[in-house]
N, CA, C and O atoms as a Tripos MOL2 file, in Angstrom:
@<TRIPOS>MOLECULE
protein
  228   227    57     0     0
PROTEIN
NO_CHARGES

@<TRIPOS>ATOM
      1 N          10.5700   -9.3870   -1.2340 N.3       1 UNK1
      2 CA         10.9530   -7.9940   -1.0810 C.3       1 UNK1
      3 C          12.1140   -7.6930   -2.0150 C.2       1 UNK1
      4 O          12.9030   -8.5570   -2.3990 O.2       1 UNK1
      5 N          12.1640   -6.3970   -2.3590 N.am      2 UNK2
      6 CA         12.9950   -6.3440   -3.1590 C.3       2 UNK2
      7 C          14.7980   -5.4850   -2.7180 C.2       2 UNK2
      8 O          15.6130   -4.7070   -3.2140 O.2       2 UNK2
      9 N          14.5700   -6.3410   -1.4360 N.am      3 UNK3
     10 CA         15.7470   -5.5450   -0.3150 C.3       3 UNK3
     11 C          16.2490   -6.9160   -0.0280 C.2       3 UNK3
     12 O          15.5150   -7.9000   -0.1220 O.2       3 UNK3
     13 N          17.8700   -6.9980    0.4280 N.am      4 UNK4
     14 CA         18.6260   -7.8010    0.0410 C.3       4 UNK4
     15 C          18.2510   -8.1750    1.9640 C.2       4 UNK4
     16 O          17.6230   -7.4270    2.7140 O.2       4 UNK4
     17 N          18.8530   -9.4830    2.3170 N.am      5 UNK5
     18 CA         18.0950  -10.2610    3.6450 C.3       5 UNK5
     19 C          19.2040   -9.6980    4.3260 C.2       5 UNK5
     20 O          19.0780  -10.6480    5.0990 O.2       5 UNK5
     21 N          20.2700   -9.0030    4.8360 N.am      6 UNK6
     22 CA         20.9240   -8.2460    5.1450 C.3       6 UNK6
     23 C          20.5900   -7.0090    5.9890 C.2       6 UNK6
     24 O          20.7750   -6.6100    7.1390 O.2       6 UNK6
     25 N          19.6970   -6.3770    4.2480 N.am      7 UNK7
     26 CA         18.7650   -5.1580    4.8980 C.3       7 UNK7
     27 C          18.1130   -5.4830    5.8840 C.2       7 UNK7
     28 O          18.3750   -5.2520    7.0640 O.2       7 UNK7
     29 N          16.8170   -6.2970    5.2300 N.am      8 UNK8
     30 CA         15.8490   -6.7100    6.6170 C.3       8 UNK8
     31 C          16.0660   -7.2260    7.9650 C.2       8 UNK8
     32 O          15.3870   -6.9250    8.9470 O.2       8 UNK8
     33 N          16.8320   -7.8420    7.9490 N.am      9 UNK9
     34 CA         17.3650   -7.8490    8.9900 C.3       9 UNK9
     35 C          17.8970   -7.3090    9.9710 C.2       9 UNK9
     36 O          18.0680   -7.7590   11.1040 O.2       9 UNK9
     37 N          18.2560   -5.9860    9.3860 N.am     10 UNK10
     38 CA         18.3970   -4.7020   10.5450 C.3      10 UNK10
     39 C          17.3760   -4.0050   10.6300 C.2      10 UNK10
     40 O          16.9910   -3.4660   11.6680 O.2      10 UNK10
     41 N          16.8720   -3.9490    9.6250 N.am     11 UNK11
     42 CA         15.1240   -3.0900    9.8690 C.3      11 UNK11
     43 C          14.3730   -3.5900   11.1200 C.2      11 UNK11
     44 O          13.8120   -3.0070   12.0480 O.2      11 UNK11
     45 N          14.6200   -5.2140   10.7200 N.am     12 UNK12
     46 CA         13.7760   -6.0270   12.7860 C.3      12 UNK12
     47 C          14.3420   -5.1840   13.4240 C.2      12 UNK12
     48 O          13.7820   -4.2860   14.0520 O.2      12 UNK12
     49 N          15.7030   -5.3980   13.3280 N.am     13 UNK13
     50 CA         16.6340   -5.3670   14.7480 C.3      13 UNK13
     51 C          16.4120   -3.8410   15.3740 C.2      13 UNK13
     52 O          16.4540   -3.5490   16.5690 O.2      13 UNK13
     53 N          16.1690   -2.9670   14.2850 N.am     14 UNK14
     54 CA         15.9180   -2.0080   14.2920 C.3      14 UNK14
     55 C          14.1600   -1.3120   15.4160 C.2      14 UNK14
     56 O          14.1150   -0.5090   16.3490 O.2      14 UNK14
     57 N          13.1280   -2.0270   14.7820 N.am     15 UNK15
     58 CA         12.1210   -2.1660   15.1880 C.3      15 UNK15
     59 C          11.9940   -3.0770   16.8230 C.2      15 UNK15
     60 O          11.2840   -2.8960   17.8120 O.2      15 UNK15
     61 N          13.0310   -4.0620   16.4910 N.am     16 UNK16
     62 CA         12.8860   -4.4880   17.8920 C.3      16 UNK16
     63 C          13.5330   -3.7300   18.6110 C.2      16 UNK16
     64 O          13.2450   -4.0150   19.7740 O.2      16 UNK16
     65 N          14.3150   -2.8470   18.5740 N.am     17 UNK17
     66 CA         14.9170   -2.0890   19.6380 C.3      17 UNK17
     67 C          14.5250   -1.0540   20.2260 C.2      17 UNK17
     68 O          14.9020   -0.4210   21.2120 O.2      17 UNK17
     69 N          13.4250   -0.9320   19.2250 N.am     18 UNK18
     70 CA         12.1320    0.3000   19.4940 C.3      18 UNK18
     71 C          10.9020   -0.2590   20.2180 C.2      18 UNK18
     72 O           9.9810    0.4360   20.6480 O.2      18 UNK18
     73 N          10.9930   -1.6020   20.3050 N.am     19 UNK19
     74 CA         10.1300   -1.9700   21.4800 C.3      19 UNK19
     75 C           8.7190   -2.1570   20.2330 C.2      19 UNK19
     76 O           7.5270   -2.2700   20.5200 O.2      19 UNK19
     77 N           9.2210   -2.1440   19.0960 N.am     20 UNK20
     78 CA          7.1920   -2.3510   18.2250 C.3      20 UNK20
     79 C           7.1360   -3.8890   17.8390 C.2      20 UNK20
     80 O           6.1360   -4.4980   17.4590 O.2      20 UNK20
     81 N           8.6360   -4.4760   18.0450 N.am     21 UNK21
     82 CA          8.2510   -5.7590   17.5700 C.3      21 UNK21
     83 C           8.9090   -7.1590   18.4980 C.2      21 UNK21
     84 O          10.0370   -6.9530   18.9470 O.2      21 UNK21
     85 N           8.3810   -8.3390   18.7640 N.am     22 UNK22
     86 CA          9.2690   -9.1480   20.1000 C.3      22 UNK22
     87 C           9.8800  -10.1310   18.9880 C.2      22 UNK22
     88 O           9.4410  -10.1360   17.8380 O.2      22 UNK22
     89 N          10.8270  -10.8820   19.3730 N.am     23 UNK23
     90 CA         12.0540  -11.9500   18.5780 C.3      23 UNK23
     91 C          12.0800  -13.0000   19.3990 C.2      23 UNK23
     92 O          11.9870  -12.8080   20.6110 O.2      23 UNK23
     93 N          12.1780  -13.9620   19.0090 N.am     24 UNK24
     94 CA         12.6550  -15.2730   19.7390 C.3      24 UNK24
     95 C          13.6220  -15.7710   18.6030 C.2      24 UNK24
     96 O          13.3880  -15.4920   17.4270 O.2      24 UNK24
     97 N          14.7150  -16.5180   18.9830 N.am     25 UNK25
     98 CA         15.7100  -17.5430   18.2520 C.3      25 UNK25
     99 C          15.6370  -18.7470   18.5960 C.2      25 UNK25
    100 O          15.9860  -19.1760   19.6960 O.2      25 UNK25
    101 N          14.9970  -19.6480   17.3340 N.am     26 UNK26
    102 CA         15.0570  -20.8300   17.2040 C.3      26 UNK26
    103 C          16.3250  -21.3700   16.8230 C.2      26 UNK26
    104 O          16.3680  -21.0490   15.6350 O.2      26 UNK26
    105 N          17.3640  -21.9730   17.0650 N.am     27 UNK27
    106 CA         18.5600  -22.3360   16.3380 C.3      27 UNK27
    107 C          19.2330  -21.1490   15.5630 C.2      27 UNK27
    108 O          19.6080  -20.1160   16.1170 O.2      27 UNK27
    109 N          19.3580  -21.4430   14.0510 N.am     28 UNK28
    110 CA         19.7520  -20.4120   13.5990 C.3      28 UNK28
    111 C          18.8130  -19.2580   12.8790 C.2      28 UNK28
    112 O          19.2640  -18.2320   12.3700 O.2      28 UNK28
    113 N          17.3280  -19.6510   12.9430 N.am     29 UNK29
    114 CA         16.1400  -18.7470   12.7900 C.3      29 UNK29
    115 C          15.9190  -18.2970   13.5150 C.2      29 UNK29
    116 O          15.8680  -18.8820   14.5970 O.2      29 UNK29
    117 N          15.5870  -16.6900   13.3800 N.am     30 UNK30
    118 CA         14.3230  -15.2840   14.5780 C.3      30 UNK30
    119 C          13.5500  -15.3080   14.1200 C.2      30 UNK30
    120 O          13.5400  -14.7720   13.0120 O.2      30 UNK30
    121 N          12.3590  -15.9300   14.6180 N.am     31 UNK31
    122 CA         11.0720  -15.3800   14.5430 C.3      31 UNK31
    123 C          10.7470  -14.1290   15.3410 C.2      31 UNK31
    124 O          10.9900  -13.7440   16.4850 O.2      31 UNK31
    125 N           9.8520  -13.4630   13.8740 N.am     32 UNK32
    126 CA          9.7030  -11.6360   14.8900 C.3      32 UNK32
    127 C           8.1770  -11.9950   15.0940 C.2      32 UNK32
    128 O           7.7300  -13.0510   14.6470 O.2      32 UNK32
    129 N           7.4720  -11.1870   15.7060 N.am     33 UNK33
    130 CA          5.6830  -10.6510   15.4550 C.3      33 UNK33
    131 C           6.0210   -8.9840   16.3750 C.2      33 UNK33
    132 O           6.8420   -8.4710   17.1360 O.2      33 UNK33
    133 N           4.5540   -8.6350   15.5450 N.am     34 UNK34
    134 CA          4.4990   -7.5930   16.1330 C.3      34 UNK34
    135 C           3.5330   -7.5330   17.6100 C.2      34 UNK34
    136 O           2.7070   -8.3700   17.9720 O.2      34 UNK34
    137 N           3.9490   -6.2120   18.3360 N.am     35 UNK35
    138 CA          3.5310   -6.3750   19.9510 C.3      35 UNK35
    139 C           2.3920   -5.0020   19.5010 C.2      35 UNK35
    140 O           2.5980   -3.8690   19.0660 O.2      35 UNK35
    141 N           1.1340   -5.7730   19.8610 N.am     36 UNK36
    142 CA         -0.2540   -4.7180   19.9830 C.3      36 UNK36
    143 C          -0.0060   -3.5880   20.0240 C.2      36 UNK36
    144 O          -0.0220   -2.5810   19.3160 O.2      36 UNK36
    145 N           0.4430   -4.1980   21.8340 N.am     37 UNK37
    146 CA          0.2590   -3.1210   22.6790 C.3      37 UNK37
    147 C           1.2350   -1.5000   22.3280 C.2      37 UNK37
    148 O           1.0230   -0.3260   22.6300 O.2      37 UNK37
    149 N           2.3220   -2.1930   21.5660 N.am     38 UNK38
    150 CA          3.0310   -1.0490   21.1060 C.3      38 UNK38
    151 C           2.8330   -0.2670   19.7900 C.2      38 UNK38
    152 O           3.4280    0.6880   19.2910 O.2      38 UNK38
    153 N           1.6080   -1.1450   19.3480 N.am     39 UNK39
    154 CA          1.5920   -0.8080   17.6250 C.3      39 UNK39
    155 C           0.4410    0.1270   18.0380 C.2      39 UNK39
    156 O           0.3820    1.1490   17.3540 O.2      39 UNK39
    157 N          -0.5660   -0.0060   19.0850 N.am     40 UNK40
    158 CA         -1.3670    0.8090   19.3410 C.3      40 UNK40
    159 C          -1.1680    1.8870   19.8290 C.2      40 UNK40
    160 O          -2.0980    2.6390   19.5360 O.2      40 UNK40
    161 N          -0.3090    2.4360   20.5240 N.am     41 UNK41
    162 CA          0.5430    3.2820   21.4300 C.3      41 UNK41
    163 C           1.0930    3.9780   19.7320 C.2      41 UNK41
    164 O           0.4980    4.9920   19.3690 O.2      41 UNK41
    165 N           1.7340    3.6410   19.1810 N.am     42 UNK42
    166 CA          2.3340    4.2480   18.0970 C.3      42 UNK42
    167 C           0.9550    4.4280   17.1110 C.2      42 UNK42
    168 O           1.0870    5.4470   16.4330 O.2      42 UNK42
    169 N          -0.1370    3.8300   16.8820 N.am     43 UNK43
    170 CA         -0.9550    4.4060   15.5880 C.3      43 UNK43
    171 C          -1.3670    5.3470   16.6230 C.2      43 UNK43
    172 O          -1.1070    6.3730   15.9950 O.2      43 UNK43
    173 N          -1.7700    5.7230   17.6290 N.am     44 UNK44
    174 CA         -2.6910    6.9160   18.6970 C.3      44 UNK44
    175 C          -1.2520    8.1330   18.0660 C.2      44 UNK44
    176 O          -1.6200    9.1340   17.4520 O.2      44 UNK44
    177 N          -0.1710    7.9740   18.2260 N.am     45 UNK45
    178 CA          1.1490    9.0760   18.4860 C.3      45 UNK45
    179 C           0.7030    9.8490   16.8510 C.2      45 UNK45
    180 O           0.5360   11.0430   16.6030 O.2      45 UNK45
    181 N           0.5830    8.4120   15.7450 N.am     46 UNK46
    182 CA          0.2840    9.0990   14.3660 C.3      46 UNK46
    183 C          -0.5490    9.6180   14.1430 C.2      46 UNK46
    184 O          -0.4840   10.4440   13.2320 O.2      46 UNK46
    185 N          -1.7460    9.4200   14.8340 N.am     47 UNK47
    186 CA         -2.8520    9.8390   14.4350 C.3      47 UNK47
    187 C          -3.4920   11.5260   15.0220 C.2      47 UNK47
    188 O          -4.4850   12.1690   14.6830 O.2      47 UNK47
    189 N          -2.4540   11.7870   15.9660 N.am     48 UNK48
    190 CA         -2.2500   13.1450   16.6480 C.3      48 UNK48
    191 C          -2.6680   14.2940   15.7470 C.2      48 UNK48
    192 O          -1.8940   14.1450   14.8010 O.2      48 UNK48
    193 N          -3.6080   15.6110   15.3950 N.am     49 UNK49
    194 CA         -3.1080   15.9000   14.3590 C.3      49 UNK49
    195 C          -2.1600   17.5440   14.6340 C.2      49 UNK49
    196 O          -2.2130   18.1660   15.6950 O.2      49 UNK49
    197 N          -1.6590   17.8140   13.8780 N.am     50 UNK50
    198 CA         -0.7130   18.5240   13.7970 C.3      50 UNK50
    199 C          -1.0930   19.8400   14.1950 C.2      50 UNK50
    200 O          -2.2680   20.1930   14.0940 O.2      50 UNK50
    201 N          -0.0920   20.7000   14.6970 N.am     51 UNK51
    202 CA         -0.2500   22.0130   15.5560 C.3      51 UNK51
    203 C          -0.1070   23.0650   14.1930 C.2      51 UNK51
    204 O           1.0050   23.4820   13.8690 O.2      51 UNK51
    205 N          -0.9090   23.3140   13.7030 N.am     52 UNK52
    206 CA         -0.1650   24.5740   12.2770 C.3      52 UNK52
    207 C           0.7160   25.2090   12.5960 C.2      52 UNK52
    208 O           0.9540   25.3550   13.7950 O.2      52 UNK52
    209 N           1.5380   25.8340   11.5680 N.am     53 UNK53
    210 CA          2.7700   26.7550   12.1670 C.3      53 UNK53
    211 C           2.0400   27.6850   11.6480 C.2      53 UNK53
    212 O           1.0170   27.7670   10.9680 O.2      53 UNK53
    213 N           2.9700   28.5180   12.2320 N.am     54 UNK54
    214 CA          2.7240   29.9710   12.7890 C.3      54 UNK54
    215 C           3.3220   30.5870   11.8400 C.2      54 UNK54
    216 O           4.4800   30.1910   11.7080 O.2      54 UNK54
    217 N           2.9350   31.6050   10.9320 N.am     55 UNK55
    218 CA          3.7550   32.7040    9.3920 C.3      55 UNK55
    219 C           3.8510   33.6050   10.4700 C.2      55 UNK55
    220 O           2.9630   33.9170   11.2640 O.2      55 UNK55
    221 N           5.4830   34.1470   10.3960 N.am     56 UNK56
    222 CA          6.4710   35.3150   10.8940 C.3      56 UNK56
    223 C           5.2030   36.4790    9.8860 C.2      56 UNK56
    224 O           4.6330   36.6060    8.8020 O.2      56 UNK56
    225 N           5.3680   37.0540   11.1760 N.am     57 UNK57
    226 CA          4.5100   38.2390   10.8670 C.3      57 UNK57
    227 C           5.1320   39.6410   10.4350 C.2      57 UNK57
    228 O           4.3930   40.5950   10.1880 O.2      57 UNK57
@<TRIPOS>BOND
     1     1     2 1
     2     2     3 1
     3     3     4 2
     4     3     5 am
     5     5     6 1
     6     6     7 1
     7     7     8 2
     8     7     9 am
     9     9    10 1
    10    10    11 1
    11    11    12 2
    12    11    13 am
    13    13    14 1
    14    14    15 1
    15    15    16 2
    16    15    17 am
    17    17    18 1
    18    18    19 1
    19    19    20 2
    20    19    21 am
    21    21    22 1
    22    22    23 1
    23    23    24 2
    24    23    25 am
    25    25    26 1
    26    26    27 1
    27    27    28 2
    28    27    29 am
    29    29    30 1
    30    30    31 1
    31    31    32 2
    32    31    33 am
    33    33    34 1
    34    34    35 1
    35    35    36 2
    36    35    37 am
    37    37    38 1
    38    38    39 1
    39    39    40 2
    40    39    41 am
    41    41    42 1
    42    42    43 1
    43    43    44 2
    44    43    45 am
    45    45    46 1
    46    46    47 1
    47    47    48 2
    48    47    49 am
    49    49    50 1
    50    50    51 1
    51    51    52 2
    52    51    53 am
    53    53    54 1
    54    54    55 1
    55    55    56 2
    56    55    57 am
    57    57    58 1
    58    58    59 1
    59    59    60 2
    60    59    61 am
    61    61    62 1
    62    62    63 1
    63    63    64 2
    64    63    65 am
    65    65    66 1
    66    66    67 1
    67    67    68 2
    68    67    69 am
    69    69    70 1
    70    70    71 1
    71    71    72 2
    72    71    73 am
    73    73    74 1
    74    74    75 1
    75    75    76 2
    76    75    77 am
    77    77    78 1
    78    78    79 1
    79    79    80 2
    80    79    81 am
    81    81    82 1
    82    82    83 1
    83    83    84 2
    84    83    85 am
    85    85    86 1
    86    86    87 1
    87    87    88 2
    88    87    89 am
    89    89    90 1
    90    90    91 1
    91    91    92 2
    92    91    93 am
    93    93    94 1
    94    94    95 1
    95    95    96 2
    96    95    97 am
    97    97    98 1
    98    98    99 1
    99    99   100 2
   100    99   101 am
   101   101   102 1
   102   102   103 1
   103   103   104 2
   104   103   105 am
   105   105   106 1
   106   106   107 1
   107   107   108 2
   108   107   109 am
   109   109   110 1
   110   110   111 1
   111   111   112 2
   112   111   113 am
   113   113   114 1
   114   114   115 1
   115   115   116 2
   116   115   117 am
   117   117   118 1
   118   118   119 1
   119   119   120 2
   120   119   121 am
   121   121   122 1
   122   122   123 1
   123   123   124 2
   124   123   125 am
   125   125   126 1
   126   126   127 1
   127   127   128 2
   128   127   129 am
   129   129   130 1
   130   130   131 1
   131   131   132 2
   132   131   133 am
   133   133   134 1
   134   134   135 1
   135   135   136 2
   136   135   137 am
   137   137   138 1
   138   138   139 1
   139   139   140 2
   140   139   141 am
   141   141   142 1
   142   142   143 1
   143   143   144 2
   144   143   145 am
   145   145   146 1
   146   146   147 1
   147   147   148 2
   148   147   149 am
   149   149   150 1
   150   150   151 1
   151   151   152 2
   152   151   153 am
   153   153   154 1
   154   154   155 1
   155   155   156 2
   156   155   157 am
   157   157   158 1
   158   158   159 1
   159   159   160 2
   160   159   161 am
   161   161   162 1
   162   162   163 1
   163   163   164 2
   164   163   165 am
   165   165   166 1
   166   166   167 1
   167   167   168 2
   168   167   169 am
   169   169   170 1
   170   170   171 1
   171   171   172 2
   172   171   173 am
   173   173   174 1
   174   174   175 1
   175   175   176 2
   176   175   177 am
   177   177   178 1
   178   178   179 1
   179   179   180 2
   180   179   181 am
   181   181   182 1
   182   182   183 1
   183   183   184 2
   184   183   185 am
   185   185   186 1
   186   186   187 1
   187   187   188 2
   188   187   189 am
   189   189   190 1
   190   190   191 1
   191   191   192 2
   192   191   193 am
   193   193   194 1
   194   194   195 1
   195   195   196 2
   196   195   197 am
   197   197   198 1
   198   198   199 1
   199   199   200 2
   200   199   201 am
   201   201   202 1
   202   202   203 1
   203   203   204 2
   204   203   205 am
   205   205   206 1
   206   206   207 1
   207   207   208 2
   208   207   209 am
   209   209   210 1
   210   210   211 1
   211   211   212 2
   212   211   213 am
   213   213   214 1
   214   214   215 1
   215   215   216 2
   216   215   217 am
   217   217   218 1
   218   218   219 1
   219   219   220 2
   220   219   221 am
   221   221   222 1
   222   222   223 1
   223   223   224 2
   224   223   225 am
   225   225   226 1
   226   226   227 1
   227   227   228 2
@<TRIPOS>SUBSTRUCTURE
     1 UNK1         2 RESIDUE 1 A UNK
     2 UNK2         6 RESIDUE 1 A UNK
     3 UNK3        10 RESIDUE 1 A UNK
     4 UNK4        14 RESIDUE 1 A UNK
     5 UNK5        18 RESIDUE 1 A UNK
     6 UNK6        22 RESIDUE 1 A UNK
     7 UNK7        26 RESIDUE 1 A UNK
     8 UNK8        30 RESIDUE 1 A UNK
     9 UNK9        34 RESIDUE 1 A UNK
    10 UNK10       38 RESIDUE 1 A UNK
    11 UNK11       42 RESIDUE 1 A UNK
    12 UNK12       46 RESIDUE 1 A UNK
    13 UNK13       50 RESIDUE 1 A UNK
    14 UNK14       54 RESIDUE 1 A UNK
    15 UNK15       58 RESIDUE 1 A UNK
    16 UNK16       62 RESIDUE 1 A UNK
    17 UNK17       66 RESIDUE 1 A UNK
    18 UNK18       70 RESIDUE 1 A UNK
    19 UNK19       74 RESIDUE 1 A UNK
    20 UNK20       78 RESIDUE 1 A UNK
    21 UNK21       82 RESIDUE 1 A UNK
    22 UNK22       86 RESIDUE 1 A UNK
    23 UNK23       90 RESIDUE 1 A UNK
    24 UNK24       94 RESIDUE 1 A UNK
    25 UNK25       98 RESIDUE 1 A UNK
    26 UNK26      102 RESIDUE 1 A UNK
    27 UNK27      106 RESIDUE 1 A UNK
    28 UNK28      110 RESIDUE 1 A UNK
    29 UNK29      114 RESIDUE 1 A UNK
    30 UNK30      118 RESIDUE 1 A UNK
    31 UNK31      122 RESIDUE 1 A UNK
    32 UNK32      126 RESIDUE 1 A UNK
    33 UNK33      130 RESIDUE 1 A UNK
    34 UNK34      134 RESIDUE 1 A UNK
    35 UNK35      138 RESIDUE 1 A UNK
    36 UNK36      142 RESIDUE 1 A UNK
    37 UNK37      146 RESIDUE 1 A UNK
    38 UNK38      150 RESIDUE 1 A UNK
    39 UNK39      154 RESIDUE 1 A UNK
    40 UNK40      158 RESIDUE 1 A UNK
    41 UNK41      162 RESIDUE 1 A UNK
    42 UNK42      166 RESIDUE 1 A UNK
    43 UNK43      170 RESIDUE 1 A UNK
    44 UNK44      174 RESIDUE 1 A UNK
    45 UNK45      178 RESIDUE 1 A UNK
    46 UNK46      182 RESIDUE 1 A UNK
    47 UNK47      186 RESIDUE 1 A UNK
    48 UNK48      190 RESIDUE 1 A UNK
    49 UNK49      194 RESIDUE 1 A UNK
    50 UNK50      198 RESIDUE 1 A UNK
    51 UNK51      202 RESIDUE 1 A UNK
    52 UNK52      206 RESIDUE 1 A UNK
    53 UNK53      210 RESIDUE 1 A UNK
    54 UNK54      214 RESIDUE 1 A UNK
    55 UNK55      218 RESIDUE 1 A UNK
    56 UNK56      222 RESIDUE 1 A UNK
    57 UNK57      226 RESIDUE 1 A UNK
């Protein structure tokens, strides 16, 4: 990646706090994966499609 391991590392922390991804700590390694059940829940939210707006009349 072309983002310094710093970045990414809050991007998990980030994602895990949103509940899309689970962490375990091995020593001084986190292993992340992603959780289905939440990735599915979130592609259904994207896939919503949009309400048109309304032009002021």
């Amino acid at each position: 990646f072309d983002v310094s391991q710093p970045t990414i590392s809050h991007h998990l922390k980030v994602l895990r706090e949103a509940g899309l991804v689970g962490s375990e700590r091995r020593g001084t390694w986190v292993y992340y994966w992603v959780l289905p059940a939440a990735l599915a829940k979130l592609s259904t939210l994207l896939q919503t499609p949009a309400v048109p707006a309304q032009t002021p009349a």
